[in-house]
N, C-alpha and C positions, 0 to 999 in steps of 0.2 A: 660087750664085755660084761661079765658079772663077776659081780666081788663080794665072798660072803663075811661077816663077821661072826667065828668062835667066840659063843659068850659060855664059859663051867658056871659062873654063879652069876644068877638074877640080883645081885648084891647088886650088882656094877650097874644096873640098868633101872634100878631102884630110885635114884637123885631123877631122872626122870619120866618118873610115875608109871616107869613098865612092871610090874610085879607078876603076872600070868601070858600066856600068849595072846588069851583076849583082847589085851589092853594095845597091842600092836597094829587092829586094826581101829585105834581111836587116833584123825589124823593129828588132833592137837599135841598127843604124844611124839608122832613121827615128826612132829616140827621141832619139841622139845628136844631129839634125839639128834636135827639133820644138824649139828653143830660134832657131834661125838663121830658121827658117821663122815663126816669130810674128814677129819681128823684121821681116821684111820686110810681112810682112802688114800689120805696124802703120803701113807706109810708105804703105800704101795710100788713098787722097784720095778720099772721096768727094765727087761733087759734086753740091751740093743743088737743085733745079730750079726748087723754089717759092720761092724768097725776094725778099719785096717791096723791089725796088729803086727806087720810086719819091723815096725820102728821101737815095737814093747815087746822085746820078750821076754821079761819075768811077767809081765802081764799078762802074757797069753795063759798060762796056768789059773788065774785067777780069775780068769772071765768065763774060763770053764768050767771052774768049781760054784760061782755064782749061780750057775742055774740048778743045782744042788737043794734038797732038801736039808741034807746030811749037813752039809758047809755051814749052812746057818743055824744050824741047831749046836754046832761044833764051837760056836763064836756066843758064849755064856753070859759075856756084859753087855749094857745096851750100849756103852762106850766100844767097845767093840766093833760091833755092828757098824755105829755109825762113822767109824775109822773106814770100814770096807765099802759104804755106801760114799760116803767121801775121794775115794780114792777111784772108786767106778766113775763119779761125775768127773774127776779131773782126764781120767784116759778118756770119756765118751765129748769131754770139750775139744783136747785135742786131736780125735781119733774117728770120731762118728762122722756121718755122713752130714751137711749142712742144711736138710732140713729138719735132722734131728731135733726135738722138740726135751731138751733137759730134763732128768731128773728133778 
């Protein structure tokens, strides 16, 4: 799996001494950085394919909008979002396969 991180402004990446691309290949950077990078990693959704929806059907709509670009760009607050990611973990407790491994 690769997971990349969109950074618009070197601002954000500044507090850890990265200021040009050069400084990326300095590992003491990439140590200062592996704290921000799990952070986003953890941001990361996965979404699960097998889950028996037969018991959810308002959910079924919403498990298929999930895999959506558009859906989540649609969803403006991070309260939002994390109402929909909330709401994905409670169907994927009841609903996913058992060796489903949690959001």
């Amino acid at each position: 799996m690769r997971v990349e991180v969109h950074v618009k402004r070197l601002a954000l990446l500044k507090p850890y001494g990265v200021r040009t691309l050069d400084d990326l290949l300095d590992k003491k950077k990439w140590r200062a950085l592996g704290g921000y990078l799990l952070q986003r990693c953890n941001e990361v959704l996965f979404i699960e394919p097998e889950v028996e929806t037969e018991r959810l059907r308002p959910a079924q709509d919403m498990l298929k909008r999930v895999k959506w670009k558009s859906y989540w760009k649609e969803l403006r607050t991070a309260q939002r979002r994390a109402e929909v990611k909330a709401a994905l973990k409670r169907i994927y407790a009841r609903c996913a396969h058992p060796n489903t491994k949690p959001n």
